[in-house]
C-alpha atoms as an extended CHARMM CRD file, in Angstrom:
* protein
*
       156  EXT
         1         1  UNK       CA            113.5790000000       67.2200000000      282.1680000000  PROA      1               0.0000000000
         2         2  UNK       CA            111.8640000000       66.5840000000      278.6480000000  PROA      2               0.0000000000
         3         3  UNK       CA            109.8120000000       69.6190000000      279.2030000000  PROA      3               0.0000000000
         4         4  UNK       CA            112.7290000000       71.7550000000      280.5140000000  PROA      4               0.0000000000
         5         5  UNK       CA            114.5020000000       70.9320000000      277.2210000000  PROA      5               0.0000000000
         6         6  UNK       CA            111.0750000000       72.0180000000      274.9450000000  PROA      6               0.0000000000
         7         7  UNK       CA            110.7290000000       74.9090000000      276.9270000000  PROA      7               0.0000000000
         8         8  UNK       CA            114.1400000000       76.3070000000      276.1990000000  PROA      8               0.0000000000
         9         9  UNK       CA            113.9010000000       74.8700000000      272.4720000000  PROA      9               0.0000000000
        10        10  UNK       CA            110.4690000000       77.0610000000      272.1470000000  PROA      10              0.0000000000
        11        11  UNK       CA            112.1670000000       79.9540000000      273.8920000000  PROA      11              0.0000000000
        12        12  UNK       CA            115.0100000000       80.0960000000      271.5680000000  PROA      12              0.0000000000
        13        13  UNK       CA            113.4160000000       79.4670000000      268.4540000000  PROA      13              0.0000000000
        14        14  UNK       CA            110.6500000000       82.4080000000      269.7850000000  PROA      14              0.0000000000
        15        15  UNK       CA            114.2670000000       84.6960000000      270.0300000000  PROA      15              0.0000000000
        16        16  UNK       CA            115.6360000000       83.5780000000      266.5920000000  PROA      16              0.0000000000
        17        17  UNK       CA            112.2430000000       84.5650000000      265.0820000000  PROA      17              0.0000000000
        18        18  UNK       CA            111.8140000000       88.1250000000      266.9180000000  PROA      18              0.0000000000
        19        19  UNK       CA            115.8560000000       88.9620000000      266.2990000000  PROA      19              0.0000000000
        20        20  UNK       CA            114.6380000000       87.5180000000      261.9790000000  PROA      20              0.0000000000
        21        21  UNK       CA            111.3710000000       90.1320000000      262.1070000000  PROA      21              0.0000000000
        22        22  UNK       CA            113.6100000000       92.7820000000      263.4310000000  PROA      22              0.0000000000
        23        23  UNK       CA            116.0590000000       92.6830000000      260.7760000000  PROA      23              0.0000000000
        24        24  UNK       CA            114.2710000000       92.5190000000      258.5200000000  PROA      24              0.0000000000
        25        25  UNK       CA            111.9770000000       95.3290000000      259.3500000000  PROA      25              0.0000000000
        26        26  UNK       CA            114.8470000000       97.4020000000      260.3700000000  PROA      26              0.0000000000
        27        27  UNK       CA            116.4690000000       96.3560000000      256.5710000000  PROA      27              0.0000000000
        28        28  UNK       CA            113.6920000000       97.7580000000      255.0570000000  PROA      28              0.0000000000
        29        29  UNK       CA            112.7070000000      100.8360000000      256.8950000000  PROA      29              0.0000000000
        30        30  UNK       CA            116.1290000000      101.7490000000      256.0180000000  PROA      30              0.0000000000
        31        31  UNK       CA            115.8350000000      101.4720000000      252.3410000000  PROA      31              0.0000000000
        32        32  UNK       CA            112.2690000000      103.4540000000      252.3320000000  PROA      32              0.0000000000
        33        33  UNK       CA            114.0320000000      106.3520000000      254.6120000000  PROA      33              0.0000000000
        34        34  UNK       CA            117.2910000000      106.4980000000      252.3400000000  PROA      34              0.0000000000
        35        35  UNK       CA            114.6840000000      107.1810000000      248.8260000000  PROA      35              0.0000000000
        36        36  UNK       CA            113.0780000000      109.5540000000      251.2920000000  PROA      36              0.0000000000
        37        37  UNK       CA            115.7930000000      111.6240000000      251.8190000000  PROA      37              0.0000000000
        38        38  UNK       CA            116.9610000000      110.9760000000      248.1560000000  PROA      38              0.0000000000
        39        39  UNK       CA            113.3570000000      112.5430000000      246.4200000000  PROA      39              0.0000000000
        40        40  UNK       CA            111.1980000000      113.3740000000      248.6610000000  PROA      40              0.0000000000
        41        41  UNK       CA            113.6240000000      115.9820000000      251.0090000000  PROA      41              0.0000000000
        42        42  UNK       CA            115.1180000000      119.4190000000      249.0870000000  PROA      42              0.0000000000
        43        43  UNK       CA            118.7810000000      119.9360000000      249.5560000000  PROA      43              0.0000000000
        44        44  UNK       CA            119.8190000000      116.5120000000      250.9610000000  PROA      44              0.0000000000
        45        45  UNK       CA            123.7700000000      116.4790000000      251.8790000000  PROA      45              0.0000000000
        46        46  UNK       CA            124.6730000000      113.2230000000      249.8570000000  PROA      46              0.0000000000
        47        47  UNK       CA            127.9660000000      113.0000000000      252.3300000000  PROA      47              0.0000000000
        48        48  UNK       CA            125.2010000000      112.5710000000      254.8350000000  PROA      48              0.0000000000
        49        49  UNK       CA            123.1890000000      109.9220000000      252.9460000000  PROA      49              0.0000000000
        50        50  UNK       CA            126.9930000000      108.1780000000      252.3260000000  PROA      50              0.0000000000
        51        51  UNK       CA            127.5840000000      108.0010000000      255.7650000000  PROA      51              0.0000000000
        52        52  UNK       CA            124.2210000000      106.8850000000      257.0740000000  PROA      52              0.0000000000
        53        53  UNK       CA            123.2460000000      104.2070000000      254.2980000000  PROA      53              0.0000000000
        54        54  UNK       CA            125.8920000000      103.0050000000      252.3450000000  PROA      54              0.0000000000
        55        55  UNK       CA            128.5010000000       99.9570000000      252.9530000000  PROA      55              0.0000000000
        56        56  UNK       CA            131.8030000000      100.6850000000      253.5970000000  PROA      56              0.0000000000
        57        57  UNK       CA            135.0440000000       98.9140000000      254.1560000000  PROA      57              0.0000000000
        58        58  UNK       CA            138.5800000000       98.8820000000      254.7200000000  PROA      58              0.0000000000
        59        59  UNK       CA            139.0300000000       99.3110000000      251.1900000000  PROA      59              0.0000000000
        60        60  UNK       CA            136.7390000000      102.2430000000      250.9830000000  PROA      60              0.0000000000
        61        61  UNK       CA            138.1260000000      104.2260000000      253.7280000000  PROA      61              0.0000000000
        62        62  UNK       CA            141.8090000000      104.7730000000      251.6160000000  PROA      62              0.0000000000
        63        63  UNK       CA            139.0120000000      106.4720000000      248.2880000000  PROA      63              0.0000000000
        64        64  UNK       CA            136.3890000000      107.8260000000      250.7250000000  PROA      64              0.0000000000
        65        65  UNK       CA            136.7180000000      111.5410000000      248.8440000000  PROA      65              0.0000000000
        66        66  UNK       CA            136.7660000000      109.7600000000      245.6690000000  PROA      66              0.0000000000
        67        67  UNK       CA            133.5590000000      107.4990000000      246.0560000000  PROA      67              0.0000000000
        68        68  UNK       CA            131.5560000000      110.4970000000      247.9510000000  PROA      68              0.0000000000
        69        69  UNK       CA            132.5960000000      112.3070000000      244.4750000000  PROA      69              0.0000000000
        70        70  UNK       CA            130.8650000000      109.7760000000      242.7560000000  PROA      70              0.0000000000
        71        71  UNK       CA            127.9240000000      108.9550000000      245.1850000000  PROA      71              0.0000000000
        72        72  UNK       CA            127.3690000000      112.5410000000      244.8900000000  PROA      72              0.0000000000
        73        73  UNK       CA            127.5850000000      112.5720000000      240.7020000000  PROA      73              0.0000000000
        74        74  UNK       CA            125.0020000000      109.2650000000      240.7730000000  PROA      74              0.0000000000
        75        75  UNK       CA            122.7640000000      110.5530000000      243.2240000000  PROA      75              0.0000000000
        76        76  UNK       CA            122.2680000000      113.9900000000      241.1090000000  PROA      76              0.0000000000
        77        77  UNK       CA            122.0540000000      111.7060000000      237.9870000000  PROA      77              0.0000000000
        78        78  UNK       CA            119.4710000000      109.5910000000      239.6290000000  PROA      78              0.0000000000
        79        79  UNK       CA            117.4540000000      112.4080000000      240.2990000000  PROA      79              0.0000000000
        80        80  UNK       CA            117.2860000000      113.5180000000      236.3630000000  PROA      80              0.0000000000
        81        81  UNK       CA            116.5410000000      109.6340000000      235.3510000000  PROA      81              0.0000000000
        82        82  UNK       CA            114.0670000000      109.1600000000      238.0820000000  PROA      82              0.0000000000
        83        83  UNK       CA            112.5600000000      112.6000000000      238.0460000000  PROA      83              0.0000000000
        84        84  UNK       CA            108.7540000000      111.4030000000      238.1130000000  PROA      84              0.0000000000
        85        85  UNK       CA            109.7390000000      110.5000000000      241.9510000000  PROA      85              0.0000000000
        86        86  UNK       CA            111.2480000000      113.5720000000      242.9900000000  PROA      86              0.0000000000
        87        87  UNK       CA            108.8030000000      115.4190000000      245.6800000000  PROA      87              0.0000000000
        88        88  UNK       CA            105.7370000000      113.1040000000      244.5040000000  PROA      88              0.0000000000
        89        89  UNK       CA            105.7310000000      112.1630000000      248.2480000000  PROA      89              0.0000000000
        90        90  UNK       CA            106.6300000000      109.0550000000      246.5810000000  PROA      90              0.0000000000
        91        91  UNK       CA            105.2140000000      105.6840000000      248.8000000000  PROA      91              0.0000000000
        92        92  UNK       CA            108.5280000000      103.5080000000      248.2800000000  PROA      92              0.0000000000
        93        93  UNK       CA            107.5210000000       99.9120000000      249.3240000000  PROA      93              0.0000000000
        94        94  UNK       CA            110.2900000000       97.5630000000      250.5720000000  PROA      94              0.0000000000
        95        95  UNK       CA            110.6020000000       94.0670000000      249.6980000000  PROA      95              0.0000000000
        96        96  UNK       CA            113.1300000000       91.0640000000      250.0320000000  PROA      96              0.0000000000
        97        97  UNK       CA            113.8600000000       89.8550000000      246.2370000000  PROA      97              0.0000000000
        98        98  UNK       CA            112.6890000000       86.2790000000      247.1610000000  PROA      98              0.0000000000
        99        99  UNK       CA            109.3680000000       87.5190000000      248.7180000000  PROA      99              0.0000000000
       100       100  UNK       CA            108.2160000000       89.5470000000      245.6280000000  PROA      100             0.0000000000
       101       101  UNK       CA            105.9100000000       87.4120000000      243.8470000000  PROA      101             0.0000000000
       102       102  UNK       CA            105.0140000000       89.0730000000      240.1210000000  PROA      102             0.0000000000
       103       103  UNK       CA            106.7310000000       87.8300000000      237.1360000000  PROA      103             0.0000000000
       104       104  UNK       CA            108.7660000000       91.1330000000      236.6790000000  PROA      104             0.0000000000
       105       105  UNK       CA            111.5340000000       90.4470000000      238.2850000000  PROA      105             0.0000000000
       106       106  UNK       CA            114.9570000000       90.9190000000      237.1010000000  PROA      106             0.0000000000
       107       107  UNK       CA            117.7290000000       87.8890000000      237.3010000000  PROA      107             0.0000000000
       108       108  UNK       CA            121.3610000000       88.7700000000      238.9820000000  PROA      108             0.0000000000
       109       109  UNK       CA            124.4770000000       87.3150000000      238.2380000000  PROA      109             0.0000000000
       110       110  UNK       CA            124.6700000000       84.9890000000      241.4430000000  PROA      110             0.0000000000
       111       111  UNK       CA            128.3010000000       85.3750000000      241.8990000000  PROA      111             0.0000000000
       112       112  UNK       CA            128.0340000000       89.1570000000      241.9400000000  PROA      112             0.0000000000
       113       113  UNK       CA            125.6220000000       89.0060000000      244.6870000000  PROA      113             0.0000000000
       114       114  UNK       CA            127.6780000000       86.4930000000      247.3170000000  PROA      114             0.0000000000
       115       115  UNK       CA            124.8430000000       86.0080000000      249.0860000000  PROA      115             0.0000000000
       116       116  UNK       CA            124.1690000000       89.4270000000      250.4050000000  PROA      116             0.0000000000
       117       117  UNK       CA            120.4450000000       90.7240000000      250.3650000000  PROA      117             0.0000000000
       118       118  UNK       CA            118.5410000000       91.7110000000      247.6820000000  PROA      118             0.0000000000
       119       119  UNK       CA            115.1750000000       94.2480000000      247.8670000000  PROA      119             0.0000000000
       120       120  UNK       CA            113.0710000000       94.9810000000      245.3320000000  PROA      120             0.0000000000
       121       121  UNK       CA            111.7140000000       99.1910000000      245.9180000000  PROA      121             0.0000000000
       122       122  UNK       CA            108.5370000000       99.6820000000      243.9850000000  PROA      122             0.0000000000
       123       123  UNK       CA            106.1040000000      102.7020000000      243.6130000000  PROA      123             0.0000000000
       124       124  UNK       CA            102.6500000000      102.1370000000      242.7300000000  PROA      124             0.0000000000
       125       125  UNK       CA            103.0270000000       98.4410000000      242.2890000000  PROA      125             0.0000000000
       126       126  UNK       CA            105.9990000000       99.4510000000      239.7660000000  PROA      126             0.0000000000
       127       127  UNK       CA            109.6720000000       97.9620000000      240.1170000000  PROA      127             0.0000000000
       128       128  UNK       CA            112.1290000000      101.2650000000      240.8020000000  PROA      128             0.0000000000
       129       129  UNK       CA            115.0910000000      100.0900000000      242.1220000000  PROA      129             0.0000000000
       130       130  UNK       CA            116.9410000000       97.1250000000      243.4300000000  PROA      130             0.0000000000
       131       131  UNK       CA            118.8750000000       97.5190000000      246.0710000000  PROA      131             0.0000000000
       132       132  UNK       CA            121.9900000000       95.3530000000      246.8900000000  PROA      132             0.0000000000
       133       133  UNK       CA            122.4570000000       95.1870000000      251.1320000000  PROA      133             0.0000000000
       134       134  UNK       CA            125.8080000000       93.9720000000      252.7920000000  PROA      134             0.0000000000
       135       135  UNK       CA            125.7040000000       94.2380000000      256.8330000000  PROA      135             0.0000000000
       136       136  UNK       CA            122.6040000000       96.1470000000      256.8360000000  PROA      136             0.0000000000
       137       137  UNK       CA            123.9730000000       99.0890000000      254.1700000000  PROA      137             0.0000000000
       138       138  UNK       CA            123.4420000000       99.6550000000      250.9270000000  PROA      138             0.0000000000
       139       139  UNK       CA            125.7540000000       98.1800000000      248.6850000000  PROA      139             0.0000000000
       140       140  UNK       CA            124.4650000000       99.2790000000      245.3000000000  PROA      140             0.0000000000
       141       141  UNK       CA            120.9410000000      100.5530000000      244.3020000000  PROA      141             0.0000000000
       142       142  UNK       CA            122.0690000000      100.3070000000      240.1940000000  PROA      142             0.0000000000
       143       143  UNK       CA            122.8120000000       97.4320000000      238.2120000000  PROA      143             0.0000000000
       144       144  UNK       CA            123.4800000000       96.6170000000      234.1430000000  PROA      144             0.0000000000
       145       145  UNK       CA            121.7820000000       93.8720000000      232.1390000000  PROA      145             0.0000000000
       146       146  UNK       CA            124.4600000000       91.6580000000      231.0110000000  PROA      146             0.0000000000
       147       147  UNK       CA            122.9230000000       89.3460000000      228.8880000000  PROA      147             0.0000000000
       148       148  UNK       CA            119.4960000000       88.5570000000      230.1110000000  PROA      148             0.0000000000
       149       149  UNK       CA            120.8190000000       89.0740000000      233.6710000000  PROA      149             0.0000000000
       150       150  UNK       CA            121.1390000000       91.9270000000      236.0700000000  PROA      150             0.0000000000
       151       151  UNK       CA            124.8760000000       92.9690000000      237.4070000000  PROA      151             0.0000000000
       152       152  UNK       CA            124.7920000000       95.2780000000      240.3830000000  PROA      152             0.0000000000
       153       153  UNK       CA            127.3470000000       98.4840000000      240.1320000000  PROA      153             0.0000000000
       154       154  UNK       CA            129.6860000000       99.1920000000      243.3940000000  PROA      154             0.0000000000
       155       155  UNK       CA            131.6280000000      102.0390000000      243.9970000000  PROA      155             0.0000000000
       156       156  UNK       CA            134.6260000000      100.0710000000      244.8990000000  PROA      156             0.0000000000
């Protein structure tokens, strides 16, 4: 019976730890593919890249037009900021915010994250974007310093 019960303890914690790699894979392979599309594709839709990557709610379904306006605005204005990335074939490497172990690293306003996931994008060992995940979408890939801390921007 003892064995029985470490068997199925083993067995579970084996399925916890697969379903954890998954995720977490899956989390960033989404991020890389969404900067893909964002610099390293010509004539990406953005309504596409809205509907594919980023978070949406209740809330955001009553301003869809509006926000896609806007996600359409920042993405064009991203493009100008970050233009060194645009069709560099860019290698955009994917990390959780608690993983990433240089001193570089920006500090967010705790309460403005709730928890949610936090990546840090980097090309050629250089921080480019942070990216803000709530149920495995993008929540916000651009913050403001607010005193010596970082504030993620969302669209609603």
């Amino acid at each position: 019976m003892k064995k029985l019960k470490i068997s199925v303890l083993l067995l579970m914690t084996s399925f916890m730890l697969s379903y954890c790699q998954n995720k977490k894979s899956y989390n960033e392979g989404m991020i890389v593919s969404f900067f893909n599309k964002v610099f390293n594709e010509e004539n990406t839709n953005s309504k596409e890249l809205y509907a594919k990557y980023l978070f949406e709610d209740k809330k955001a379904n009553k301003l869809r037009d509006t926000i896609q306006n806007m996600f359409e605005k920042h993405i064009a204005g991203l493009k100008v900021k970050k233009h060194h990335l645009l069709n560099a074939n860019s290698k955009f490497v994917v990390q959780k915010y608690k993983d990433y172990d240089k001193d570089d690293l920006i500090t967010f306003v705790s309460d403005n994250t709730g928890g949610k996931d936090i990546h840090v994008v980097t090309v050629n060992d250089k921080i480019e974007f942070y990216v803000l995940l709530e149920k495995d979408k993008i929540r916000s890939f651009e913050y403001v310093m607010k005193s010596n801390e970082g504030l993620f921007i969302t669209y609603y």
